[in-house]
C-alpha positions as CSV (number, residue, x, y, z in Angstrom):
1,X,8.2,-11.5,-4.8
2,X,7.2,-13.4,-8.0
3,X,4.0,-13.9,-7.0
4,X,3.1,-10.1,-7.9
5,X,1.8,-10.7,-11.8
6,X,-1.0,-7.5,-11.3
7,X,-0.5,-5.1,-14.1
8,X,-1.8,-2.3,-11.5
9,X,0.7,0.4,-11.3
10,X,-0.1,1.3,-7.6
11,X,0.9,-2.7,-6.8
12,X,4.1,-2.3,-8.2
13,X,4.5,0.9,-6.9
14,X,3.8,-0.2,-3.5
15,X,6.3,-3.6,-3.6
16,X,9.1,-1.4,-4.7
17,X,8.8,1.3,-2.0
18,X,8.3,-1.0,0.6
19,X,11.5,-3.3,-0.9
20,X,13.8,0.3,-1.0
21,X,12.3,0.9,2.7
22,X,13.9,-2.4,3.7
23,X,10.6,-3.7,4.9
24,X,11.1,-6.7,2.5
25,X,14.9,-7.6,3.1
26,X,15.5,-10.9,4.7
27,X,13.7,-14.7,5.7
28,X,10.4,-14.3,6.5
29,X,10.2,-15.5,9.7
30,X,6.8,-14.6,11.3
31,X,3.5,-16.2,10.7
32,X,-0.1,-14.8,10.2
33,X,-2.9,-16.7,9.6
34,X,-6.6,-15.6,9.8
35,X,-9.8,-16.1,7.9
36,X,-11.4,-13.7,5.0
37,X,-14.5,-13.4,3.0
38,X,-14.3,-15.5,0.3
39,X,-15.5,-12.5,-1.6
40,X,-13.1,-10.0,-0.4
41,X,-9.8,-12.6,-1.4
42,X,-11.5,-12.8,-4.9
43,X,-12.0,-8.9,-5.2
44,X,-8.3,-8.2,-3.8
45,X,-6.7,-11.5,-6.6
46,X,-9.0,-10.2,-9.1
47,X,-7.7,-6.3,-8.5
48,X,-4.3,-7.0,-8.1
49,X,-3.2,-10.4,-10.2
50,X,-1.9,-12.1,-7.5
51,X,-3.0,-15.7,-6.6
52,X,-0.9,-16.4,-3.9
53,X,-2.5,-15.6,-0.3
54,X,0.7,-15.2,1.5
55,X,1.9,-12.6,-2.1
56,X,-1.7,-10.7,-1.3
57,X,-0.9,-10.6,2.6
58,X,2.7,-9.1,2.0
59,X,1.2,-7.1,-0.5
60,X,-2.0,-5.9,2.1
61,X,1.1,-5.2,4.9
62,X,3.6,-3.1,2.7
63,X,0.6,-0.6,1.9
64,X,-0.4,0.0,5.7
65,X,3.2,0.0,6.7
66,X,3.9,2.5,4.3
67,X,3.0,6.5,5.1
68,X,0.2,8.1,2.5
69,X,2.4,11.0,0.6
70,X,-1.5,12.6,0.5
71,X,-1.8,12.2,3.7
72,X,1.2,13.5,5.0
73,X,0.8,16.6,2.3
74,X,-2.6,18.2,4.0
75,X,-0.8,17.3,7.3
76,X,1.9,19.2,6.6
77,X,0.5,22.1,4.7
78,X,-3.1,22.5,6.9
79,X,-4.0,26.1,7.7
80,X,-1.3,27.4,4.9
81,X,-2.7,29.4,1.8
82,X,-1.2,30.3,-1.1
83,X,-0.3,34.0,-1.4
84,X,-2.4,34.4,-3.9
85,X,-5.7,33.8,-1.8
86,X,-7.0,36.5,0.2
87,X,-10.0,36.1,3.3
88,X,-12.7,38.1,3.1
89,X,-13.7,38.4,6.5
């Protein structure tokens, strides 16, 4: 993935989970093509560093294809308090 120049930590962060998930291994062999905002491709180059459409769609796909750790920390702990919190009821 040369294309990823951004000095954003979360990019980087990103490419390298979804490479150690394996979701990067091998030819890229499928195809997507659709049309954006002009505005939108500029905001998401301008964010992230990278030029390349194809490097920014990669880049859009590892991050939805990858679980929020956030997300997956209020899932697991909803309804649990902490033994130091007590109801007043």
């Amino acid at each position: 993935m040369s294309g990823f120049k951004g000095s954003a930590k979360h990019t980087a962060v990103v490419v390298e989970e979804a490479r150690r998930a394996g979701l990067l291994a091998g030819e890229r062999t499928e195809h997507v093509s659709f049309r954006a905002p002009k505005a939108l491709l500029e905001a998401a180059q301008r964010e992230t560093g990278i030029m390349s459409p194809t490097e920014l769609g990669i880049l859009a796909l590892a991050t939805l294809a990858q679980p929020d750790p956030a997300v997956e920390y209020l899932k697991k702990s909803y309804g649990v308090l902490g033994t130091d919190h007590k109801l007043e009821i």
